[in-house]
C-alpha positions as CSV (number, residue, x, y, z in Angstrom):
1,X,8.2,4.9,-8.2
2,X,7.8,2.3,-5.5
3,X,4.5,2.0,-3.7
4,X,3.7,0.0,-0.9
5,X,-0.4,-1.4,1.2
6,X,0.3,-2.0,4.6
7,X,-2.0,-5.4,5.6
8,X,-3.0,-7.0,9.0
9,X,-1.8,-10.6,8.8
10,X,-1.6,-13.1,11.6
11,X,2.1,-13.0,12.0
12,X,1.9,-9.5,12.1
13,X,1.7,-5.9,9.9
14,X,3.1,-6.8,6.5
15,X,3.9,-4.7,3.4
16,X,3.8,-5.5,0.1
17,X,5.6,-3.4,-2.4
18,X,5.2,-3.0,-6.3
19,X,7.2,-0.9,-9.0
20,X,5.9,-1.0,-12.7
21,X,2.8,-2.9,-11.8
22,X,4.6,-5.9,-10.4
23,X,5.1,-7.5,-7.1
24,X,8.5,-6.3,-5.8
25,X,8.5,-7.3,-1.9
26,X,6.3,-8.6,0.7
27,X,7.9,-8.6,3.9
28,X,7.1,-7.6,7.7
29,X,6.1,-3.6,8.3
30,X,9.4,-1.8,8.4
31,X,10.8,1.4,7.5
32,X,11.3,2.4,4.4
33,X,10.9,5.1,1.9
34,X,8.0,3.6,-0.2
35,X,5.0,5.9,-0.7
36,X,1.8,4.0,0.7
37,X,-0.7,4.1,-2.1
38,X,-3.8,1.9,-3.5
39,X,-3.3,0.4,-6.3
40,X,-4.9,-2.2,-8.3
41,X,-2.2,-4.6,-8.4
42,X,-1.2,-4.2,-4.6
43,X,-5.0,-4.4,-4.1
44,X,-5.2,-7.4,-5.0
45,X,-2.1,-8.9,-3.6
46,X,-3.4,-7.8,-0.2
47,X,-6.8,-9.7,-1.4
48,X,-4.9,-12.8,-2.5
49,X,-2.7,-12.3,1.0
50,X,-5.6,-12.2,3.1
51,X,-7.3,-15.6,1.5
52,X,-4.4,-17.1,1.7
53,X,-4.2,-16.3,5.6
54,X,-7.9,-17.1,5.8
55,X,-6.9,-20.7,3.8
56,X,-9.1,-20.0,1.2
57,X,-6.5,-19.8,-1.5
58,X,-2.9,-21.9,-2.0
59,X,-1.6,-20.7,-5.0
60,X,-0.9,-16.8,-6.5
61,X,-1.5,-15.0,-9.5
62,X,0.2,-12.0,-9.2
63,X,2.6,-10.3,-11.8
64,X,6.1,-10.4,-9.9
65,X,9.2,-9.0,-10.6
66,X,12.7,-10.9,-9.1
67,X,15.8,-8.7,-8.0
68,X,18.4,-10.6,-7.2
69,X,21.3,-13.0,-9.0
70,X,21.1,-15.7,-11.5
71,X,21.5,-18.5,-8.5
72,X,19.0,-16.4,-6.7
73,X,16.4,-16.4,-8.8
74,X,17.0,-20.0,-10.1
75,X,16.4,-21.0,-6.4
76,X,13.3,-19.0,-5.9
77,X,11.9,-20.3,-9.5
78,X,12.1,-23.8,-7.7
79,X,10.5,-22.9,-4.3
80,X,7.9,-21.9,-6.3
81,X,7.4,-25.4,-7.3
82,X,6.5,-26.8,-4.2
83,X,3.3,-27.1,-3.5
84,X,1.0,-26.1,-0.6
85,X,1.3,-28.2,2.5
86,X,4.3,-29.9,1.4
87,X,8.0,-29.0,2.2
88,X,11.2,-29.7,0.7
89,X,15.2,-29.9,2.4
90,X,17.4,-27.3,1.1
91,X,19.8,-30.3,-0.1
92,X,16.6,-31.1,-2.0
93,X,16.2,-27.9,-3.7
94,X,20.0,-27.7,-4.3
95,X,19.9,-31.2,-6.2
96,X,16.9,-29.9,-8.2
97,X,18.9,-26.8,-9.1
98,X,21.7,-29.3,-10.5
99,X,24.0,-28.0,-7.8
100,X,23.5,-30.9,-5.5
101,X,26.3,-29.1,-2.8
102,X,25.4,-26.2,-2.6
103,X,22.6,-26.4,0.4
104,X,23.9,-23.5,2.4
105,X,23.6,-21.2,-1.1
106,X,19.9,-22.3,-1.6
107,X,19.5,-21.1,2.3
108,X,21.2,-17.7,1.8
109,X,19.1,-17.6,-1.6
110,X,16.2,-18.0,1.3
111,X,17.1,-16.0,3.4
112,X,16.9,-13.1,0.9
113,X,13.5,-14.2,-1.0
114,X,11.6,-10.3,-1.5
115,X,8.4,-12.1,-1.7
116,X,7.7,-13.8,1.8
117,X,4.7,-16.3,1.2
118,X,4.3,-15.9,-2.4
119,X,7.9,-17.3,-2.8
120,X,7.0,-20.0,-0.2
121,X,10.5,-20.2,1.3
122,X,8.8,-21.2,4.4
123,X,8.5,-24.9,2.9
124,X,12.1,-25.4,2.7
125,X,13.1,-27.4,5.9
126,X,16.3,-29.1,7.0
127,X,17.0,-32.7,7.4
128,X,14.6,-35.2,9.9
129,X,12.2,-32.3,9.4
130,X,13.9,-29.7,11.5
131,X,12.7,-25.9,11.6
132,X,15.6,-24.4,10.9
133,X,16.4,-20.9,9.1
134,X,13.6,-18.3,8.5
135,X,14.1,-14.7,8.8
136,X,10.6,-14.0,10.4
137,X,11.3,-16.2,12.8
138,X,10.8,-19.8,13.5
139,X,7.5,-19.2,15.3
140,X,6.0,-17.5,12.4
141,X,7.6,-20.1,10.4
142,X,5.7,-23.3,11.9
143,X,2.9,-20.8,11.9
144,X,2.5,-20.7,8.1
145,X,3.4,-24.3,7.9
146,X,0.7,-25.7,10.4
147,X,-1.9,-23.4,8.4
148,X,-0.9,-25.2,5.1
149,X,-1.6,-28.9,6.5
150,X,-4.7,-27.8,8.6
151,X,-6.2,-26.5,5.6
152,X,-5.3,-29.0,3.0
């Protein structure tokens, strides 16, 4: 069974989802067919979420599970690398992958990340330091970066 804790965040109502005691999705409050439940693990992602939000914490330890393909999760394995405050090209990431041509892949691979913030996809930038590509929004994007430098 999937459960999901709805939270108050500054970008808006997010969920976070878990199935088997692990991390499965964080994304914005839409519908779907997860039973809201407290749980002890979605507890304290919603903890770890709010200190995050409140720039008392930069990095997660949470149990998480990945769904998606090898490339996928290859990606999402090196976003994870990156540390607060700091951002990272998708050509960058690619290269790091060993699959220095495959940008556009790394930003589909983004585009799909289940785990907004914890997977910090929002640190992966395009060239000359544009905003480009987020599916929250490039507002909630340059959100979540300028807390990450003001709170360095």
């Amino acid at each position: 069974m999937i459960y999901k804790k709805i939270i108050e965040t500054p970008i808006g109502k997010m969920y976070i989802a878990e199935e088997n005691d692990k991390i499965i999705e964080v994304n914005l409050d839409k519908d779907n067919y997860y039973q809201e439940k407290d749980t002890e693990i979605l507890n304290l992602a919603g903890k770890q979420l709010s200190e995050y939000f409140n720039g008392n914490r930069k990095d997660f330890d949470l149990p998480i599970y990945l769904k998606g393909t090898e490339f996928q999760k290859k990606v999402w394995q090196e976003l994870l690398k990156i540390p607060y405050g700091e951002v990272r090209t998708y050509g960058e990431i690619a290269k790091n992958i060993g699959n220095p041509k495959a940008s556009r892949a790394v930003g589909m691979a983004n585009h799909n990340n289940p785990l907004l913030i914890l997977i910090p996809c929002h640190r992966v930038i395009g060239v000359k330091n544009r905003l480009v590509g987020y599916g929250l929004g490039l507002d909630k994007k340059k959100y979540l970066l300028d807390l990450e430098k003001t709170k360095l």
